[in-house]
C-alpha positions in Angstrom: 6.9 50.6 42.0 9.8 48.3 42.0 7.7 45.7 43.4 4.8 46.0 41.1 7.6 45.9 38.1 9.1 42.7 39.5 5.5 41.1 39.4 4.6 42.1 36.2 7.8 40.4 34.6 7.0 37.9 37.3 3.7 37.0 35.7 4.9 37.7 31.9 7.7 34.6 32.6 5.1 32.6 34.0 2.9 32.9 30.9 6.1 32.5 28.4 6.7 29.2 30.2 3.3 28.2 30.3 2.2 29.1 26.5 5.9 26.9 25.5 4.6 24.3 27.6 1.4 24.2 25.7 2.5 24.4 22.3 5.2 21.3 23.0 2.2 19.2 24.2 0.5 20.0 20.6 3.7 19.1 19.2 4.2 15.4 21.0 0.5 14.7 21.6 -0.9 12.2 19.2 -3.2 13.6 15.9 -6.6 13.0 17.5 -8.9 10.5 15.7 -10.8 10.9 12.8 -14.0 9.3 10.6 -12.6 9.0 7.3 -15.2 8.1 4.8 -14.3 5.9 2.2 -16.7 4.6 -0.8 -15.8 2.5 -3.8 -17.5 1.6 -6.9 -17.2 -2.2 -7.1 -16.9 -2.3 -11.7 -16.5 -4.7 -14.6 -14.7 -3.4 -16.7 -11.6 -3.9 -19.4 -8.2 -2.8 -18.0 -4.5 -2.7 -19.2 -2.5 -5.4 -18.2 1.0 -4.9 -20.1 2.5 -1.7 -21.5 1.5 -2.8 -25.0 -1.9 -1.8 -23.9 -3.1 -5.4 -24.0 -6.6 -5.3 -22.3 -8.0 -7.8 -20.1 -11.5 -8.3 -18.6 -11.3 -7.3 -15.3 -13.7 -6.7 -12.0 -11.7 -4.3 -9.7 -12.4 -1.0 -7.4 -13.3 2.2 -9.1 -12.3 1.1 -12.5 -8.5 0.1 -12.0 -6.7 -2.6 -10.8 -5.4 -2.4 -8.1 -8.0 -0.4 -6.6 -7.3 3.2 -4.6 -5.1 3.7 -2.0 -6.8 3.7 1.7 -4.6 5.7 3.7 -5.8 6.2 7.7 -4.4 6.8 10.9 -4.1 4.5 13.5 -7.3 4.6 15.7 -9.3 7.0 13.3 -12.5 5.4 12.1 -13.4 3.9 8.8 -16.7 4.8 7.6 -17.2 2.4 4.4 -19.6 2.4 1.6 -19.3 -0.1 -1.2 -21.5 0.3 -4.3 -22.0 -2.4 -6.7 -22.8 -0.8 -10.2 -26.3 -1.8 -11.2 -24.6 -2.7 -14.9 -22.4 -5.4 -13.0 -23.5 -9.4 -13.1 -22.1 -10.1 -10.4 -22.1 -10.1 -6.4 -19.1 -8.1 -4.8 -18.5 -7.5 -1.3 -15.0 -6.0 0.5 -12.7 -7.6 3.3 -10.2 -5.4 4.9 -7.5 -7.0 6.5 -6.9 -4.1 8.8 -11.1 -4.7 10.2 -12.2 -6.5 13.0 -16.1 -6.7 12.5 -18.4 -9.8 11.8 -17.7 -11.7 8.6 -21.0 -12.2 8.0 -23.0 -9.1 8.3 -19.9 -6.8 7.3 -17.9 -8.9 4.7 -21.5 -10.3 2.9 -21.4 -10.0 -1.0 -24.1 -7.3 -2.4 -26.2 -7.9 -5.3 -25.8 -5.6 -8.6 -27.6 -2.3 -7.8 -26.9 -2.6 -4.1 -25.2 -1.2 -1.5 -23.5 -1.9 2.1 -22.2 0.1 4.4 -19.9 -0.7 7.6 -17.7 1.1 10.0 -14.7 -0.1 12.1 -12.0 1.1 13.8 -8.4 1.3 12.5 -6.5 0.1 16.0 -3.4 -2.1 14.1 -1.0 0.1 12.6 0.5 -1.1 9.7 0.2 -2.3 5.8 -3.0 -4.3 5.1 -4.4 -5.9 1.5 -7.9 -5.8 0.9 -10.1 -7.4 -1.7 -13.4 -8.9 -2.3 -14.3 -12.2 -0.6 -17.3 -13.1 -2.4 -17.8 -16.2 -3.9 -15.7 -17.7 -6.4 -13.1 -15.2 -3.8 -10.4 -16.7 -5.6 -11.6 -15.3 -9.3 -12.9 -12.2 -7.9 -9.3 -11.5 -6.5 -7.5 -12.5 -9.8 -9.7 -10.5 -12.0 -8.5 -7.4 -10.1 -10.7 -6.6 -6.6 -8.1 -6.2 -4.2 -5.9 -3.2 -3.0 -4.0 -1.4 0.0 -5.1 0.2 3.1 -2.4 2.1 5.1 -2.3 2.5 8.9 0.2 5.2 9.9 1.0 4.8 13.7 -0.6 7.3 15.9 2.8 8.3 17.2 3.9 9.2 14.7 7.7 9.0 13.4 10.6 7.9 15.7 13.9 6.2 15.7 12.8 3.2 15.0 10.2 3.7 12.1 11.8 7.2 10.5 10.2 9.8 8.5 10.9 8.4 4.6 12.4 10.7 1.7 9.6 9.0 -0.9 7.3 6.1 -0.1 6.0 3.7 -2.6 2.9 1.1 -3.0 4.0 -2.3 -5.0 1.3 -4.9 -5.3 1.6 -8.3 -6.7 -0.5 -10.3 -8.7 -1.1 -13.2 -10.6 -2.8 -13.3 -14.3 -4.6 -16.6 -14.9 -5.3 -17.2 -18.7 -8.4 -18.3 -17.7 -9.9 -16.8 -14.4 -13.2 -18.3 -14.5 -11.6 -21.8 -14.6 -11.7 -21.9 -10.8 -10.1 -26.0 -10.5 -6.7 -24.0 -12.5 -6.8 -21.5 -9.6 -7.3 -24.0 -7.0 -3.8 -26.1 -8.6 -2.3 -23.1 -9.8 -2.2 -23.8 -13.4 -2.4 -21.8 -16.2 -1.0 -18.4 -14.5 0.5 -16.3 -17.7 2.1 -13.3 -15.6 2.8 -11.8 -12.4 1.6 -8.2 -12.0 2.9 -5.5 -10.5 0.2 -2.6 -9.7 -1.9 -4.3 -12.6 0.9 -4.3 -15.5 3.5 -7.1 -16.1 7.1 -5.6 -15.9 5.0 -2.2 -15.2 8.4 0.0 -13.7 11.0 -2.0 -15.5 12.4 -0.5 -19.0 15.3 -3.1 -18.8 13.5 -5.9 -19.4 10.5 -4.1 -21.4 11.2 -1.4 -23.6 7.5 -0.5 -23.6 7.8 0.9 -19.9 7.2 4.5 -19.5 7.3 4.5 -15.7 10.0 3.4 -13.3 10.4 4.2 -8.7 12.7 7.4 -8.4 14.6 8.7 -5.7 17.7 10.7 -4.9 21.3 9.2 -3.8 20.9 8.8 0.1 17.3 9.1 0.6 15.4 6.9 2.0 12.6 5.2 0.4 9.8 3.0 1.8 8.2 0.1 0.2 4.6 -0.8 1.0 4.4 -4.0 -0.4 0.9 -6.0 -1.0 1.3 -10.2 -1.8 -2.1 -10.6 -3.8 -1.4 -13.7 -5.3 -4.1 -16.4 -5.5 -1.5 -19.2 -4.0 2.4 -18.0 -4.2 4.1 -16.4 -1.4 7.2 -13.4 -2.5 10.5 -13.3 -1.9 10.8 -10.0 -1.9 14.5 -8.9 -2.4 16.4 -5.6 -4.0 18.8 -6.1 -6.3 22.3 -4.3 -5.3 20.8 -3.4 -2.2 19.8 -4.2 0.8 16.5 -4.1 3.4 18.0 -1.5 6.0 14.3 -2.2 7.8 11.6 -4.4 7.5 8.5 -4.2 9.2 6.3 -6.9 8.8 2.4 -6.2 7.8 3.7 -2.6 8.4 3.7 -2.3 12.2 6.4 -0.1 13.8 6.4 -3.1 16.1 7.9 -5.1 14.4 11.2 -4.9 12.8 13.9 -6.8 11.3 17.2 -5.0 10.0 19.3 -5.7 7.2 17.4 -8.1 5.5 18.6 -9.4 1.5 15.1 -11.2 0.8 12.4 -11.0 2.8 9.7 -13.8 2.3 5.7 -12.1 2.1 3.0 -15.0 2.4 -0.2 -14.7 0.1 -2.8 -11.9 1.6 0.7 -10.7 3.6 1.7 -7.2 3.7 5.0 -5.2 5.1 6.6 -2.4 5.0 10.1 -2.3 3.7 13.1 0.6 3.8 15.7 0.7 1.5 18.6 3.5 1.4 21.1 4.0 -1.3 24.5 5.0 -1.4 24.4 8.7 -0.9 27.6 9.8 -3.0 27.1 8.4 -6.4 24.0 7.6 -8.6 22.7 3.7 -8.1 19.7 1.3 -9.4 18.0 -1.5 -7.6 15.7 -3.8 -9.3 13.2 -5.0 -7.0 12.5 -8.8 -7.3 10.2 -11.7 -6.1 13.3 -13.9 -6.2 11.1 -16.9 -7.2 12.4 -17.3 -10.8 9.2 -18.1 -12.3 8.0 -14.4 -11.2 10.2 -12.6 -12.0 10.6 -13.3 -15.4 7.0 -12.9 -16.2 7.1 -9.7 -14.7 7.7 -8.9 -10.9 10.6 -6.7 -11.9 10.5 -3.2 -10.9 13.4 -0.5 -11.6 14.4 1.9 -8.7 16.6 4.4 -10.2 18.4 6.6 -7.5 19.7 9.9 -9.4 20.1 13.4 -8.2 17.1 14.5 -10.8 14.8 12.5 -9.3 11.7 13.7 -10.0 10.7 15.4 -6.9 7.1 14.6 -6.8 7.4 11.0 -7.3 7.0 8.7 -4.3 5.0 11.6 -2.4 1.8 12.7 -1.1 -0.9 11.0 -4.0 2.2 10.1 -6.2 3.0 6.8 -4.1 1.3 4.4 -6.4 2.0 5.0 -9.8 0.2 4.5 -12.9 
């Protein structure tokens, strides 16, 4: 009896251990890959490009500019369907930056009323623009067709690249007084405003009382920056006002990593990821800047106000580019 006892607790340890060992392994391991299907409406339409309400003759994504978020983990599968509106005039096609597939077959420009379709393979994690590439690629991407496509490591969250308090997508444009004029785009003349997420001055109630919307956060947390350069021909210095860059990872990959960083130059097309943390004992605002002058003050000026009523949904799950 005593024996039979000592092997039944025997056995009963042995499973413990066993069913802990398992449930650690789902833990650590890696979230397996996925197809993620993804189809946009490629439309020419009339947006708002100030908080006035001032509209603007746009061709975009689904109907806004910048177009929808793209959010995928590293190694799932990108199963893409662009639809070009059969009330368009013109050819659209879509480039992602975070694709490796044949320029030609995937990237080709579709007539109104037609369709393509492409898959690839998210391997690069990271921060990656994408836009439309068809001819003039220049007008189509100032009138509005580009956007952001996110590639969360398959690790997951480490040291290195931490699990943020609130994350936050920041895209900057250029508005051209006359997009069709493609010789002004070429020399960079006649550019009226910078854009960020579509609007000039769009998070900035300093400099535009207008402005409904600004980045919020808590004292302390920490808040992540993915950051889009979709200019047709100026690169960004990206810098925070009364703060600094704690991390930044350019085009987003955990890879790479600079610390403590005031400005932070993003070429055209360029994308990275950038962490900022505030003081955590006293309320604070950062205005975040293209330092280049000229920018700024036509409207790459957004407000980060760090109080402790944040609003807690801000800079979360689909609340991480606002409009």
């Amino acid at each position: 009896m005593k024996f039979t006892t000592r092997c039944k607790k025997l056995v009963t340890a042995v499973v413990f251990i066993v069913n802990v060992f398992i449930g650690l392994t789902l833990l650590t391991r890696p979230a397996l890959a996925e197809i993620v299907k993804v189809t946009m409406h490629a439309m020419e339409n009339k947006v708002v490009i100030d908080n006035k309400g001032t509209t603007y003759d746009s061709w975009n994504f689904d109907g806004a500019m910048p177009g929808p978020v793209v959010r995928v983990k590293e190694g799932d599968t990108v199963d893409f369907t662009l639809i070009n509106d059969k009330t368009n005039q013109k050819s659209h096609s879509m480039d992602f930056h975070a694709a490796v597939v044949d320029v030609l077959s995937e990237f080709t420009p579709v007539k109104p009323g037609e369709t393509s379709h492409y898959t690839f393979q998210a391997n690069y994690p990271g921060v990656f623009m994408y836009h439309c590439g068809a001819e003039s690629m220049a007008e189509h991407i100032a009138r509005g067709m580009f956007g952001i496509i996110i590639v969360d490591p398959k690790g997951g969250y480490n040291d290195a690249y931490p699990k943020p308090d609130r994350e936050y997508v920041l895209i900057q444009s250029q508005l051209f007084s006359h997009a069709s004029d493609h010789h002004a785009l070429m020399e960079n003349t006649g550019w009226k405003n910078a854009l960020i997420n579509g609007k000039v001055f769009h998070y900035d109630p300093v400099h535009d009382p207008n402005a409904t919307l600004s980045l919020q956060a808590k004292p302390g947390e920490l808040v992540r920056v993915y950051f889009v350069n979709a200019n047709i021909n100026m690169p960004v210095a990206l810098h925070p006002i009364a703060g600094i860059w704690e991390r930044v990872y350019p085009n987003g990959n955990p890879k790479n990593i600079l610390y403590g960083m005031a400005t932070y130059n993003v070429a055209v097309s360029e994308a990275s990821t950038c962490d900022i943390v505030s003081p955590a004992d006293h309320a604070t605002n950062n205005a975040i800047v293209d330092h280049t002058m000229g920018a700024a003050h036509r409207g790459a000026i957004t407000v980060l106000m760090n109080t402790p009523d944040a609003d807690p949904k801000l800079g979360k799950g689909k609340n991480i580019l606002l409009r």
